[in-house]
C-alpha positions in Angstrom: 23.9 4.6 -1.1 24.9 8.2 -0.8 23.3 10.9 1.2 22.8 13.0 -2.4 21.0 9.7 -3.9 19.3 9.1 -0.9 17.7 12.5 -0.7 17.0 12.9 -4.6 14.9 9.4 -4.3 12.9 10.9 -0.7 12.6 14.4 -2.6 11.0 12.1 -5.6 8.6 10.0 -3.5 7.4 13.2 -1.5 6.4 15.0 -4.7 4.9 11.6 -6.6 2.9 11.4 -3.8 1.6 15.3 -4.0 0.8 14.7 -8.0 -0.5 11.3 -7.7 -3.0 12.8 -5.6 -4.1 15.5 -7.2 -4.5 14.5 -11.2 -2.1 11.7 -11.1 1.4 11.7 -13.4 3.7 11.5 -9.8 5.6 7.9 -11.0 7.6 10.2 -13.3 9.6 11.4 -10.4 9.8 8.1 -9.0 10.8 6.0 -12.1 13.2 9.2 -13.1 14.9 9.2 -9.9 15.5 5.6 -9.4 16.9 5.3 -13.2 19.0 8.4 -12.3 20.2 6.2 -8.6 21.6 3.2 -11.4 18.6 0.7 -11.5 17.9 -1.0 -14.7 14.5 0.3 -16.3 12.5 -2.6 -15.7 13.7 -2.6 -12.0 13.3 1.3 -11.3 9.6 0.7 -12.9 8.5 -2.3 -10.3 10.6 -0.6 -7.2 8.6 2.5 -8.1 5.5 0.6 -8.3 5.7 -0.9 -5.4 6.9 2.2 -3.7 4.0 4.7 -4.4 1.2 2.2 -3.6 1.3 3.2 0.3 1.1 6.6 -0.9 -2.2 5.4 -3.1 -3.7 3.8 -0.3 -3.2 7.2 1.4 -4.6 9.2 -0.9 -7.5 6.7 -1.3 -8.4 6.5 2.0 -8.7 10.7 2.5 -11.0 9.8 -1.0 -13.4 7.9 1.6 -16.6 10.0 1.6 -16.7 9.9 -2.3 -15.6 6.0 -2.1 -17.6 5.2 0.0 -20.6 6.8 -1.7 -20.4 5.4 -5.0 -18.8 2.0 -4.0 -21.3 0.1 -6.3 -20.7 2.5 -9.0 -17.2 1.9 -9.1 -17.5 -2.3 -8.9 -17.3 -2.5 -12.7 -14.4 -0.5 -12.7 -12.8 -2.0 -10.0 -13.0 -5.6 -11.5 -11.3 -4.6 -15.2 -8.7 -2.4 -13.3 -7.8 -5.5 -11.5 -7.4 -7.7 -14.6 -5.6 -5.2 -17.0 -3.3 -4.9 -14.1 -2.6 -8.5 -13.6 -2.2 -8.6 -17.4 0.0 -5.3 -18.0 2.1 -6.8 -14.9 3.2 -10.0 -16.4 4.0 -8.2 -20.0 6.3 -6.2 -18.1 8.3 -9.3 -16.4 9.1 -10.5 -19.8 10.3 -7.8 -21.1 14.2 -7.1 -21.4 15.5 -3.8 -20.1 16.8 -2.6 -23.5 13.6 -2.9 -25.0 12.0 -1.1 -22.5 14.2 1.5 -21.9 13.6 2.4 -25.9 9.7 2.3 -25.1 10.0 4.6 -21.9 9.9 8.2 -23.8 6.8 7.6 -26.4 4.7 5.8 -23.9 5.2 9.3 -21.0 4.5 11.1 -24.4 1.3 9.2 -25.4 0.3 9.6 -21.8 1.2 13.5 -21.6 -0.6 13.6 -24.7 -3.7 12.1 -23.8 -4.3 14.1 -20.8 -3.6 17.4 -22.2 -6.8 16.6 -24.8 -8.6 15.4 -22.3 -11.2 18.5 -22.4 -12.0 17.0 -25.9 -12.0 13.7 -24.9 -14.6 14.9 -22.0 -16.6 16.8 -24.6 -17.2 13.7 -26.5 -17.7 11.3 -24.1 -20.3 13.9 -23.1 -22.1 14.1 -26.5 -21.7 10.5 -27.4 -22.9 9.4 -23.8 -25.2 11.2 -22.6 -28.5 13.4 -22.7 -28.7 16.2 -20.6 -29.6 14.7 -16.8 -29.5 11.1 -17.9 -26.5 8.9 -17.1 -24.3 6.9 -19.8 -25.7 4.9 -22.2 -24.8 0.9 -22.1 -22.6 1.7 -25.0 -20.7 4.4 -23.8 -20.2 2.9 -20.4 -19.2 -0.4 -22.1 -16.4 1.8 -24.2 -15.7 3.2 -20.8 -15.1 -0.2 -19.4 -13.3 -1.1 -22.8 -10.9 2.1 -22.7 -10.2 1.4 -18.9 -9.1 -2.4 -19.5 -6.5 -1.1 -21.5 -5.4 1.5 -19.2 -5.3 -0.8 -16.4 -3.1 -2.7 -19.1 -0.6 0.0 -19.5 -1.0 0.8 -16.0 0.4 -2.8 -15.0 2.8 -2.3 -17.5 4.2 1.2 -16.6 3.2 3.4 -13.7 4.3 6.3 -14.6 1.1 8.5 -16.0 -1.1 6.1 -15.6 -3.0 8.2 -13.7 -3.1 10.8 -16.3 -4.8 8.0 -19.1 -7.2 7.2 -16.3 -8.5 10.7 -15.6 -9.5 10.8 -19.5 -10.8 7.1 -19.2 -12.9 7.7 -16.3 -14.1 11.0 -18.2 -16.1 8.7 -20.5 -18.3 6.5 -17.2 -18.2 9.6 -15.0 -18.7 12.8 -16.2 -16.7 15.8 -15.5 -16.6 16.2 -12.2 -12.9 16.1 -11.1 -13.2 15.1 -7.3 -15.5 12.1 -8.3 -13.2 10.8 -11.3 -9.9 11.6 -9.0 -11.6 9.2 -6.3 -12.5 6.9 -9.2 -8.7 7.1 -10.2 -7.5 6.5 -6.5 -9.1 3.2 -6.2 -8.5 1.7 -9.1 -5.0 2.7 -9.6 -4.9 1.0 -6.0 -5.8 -2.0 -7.3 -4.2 -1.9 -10.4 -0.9 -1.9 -8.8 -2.0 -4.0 -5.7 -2.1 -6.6 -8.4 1.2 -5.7 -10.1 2.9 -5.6 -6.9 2.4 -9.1 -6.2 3.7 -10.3 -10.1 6.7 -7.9 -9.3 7.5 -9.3 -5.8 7.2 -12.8 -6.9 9.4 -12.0 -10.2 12.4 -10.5 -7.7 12.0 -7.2 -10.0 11.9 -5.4 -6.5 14.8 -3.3 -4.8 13.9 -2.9 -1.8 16.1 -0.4 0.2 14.8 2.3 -2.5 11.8 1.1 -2.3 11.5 2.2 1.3 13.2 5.7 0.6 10.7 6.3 -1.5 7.7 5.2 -0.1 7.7 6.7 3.0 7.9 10.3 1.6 5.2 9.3 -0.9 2.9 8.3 1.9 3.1 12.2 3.6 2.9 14.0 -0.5 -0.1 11.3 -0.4 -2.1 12.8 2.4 -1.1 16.4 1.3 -1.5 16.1 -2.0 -5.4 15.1 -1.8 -5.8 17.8 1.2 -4.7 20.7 -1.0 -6.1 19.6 -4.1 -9.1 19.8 -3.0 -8.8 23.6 -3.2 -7.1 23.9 -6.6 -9.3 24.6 -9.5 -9.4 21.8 -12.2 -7.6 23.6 -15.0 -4.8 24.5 -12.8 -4.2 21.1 -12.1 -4.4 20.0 -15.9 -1.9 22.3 -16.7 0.4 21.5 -14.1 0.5 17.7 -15.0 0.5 18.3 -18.7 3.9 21.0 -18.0 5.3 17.9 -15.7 4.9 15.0 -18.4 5.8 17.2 -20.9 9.1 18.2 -18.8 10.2 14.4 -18.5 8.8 13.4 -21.5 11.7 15.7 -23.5 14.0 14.8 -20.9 13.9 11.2 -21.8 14.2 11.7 -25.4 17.5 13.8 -25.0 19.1 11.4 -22.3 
């Protein structure tokens, strides 16, 4: 490995672990940069999985206080984030590289999309779920469950913006506040890809010596990233990921 490919997969880590912990959307850099370093897409999707995941656990852990708080809260979620995972990784070790490589640009565009309506999707939730200072009904918190099952799917299945389809998921058990349904997002994208990493390991989809790279700078953007969004405004940090998937999403349509 170069010095140039060496730095372009560090430079991607450090700032998938800054997004990831602000809004989520940061495996686009990752799974971009190690396609772009000559892994096959199925590879560069599992390195960059198992990659980011010390960076998760970062992030997670300065998510604590809120974690901590609302552990019980977030059991449900915790238990079908594990499952879609374990389910979305195994699809993915089946799945030939041409295939998925013709897949990659709709599902970062489905995910872009998603996120950028996620106002609306809040805004429902809101009027479907809930009366003014009550919490979710069983039916919305069961579609919540539902919706989040599937994420974890996807998540399992491809990393990159899974975050962003979990922010609007978790929109529908938790409400709008960001800082709750970021720390929400934290653990069970932890989990989700705690569980993926093990079906990746055990398939040999891993490469290892970018995996490293890679992780190590995502583990600093990790911390960072959830010390300094803290102080952005919400709508900032929508439009920043939705300018970011939309960015790579065109970028893997024209490539």
């Amino acid at each position: 490995m170069d010095l140039s490919t060496a730095a372009l997969l560090a430079a991607s880590g450090l700032a998938a672990g800054l997004v990831n912990a602000i809004a989520g959307g940061g495996t686009f850099f990752t799974f971009s940069a190690l396609v772009a370093a000559g892994l096959p897409p199925v590879v560069a999707n599992a390195t960059s999985a198992v990659a980011v995941t010390p960076a998760n656990l970062s992030s997670a852990w300065a998510y604590r206080r809120e974690l901590l708080a609302n552990l019980r809260r977030f059991t449900a979620l915790g238990l079908v984030s594990l499952s879609g995972g374990l389910i979305g990784a195994y699809i993915l070790t089946v799945t030939d590289n041409a295939s998925f490589r013709q897949l990659v640009p709709w599902l970062l565009l489905f995910a872009t999309g998603l996120f950028a309506a996620s106002p609306r999707i809040v805004g429902l939730a809101r009027s479907v779920a809930r009366h003014e200072g009550h919490a979710p009904s069983r039916q919305a918190w069961a579609a919540g469950l539902t919706f989040q099952f599937l994420v974890s799917i996807y998540g399992g299945f491809f990393g990159a913006g899974m975050g962003i389809v979990m922010l609007a998921a978790l929109a529908i058990t938790e409400g709008d506040d960001f800082h709750l349904i970021n720390s929400a997002k934290h653990l069970c994208s932890t989990l989700i890809q705690l569980i993926a990493v093990v079906v990746f390991i055990q398939a040999g989809l891993v490469s290892w010596r970018e995996t490293f790279i890679v992780g190590a700078a995502s583990v600093v953007g990790g911390y960072l990233g959830v010390v300094y969004g803290r102080r952005l405004p919400a709508p900032v940090i929508r439009w920043l990921v939705i300018a970011i998937g939309a960015a790579l999403t065109v970028w893997f349509f024209v490539r």
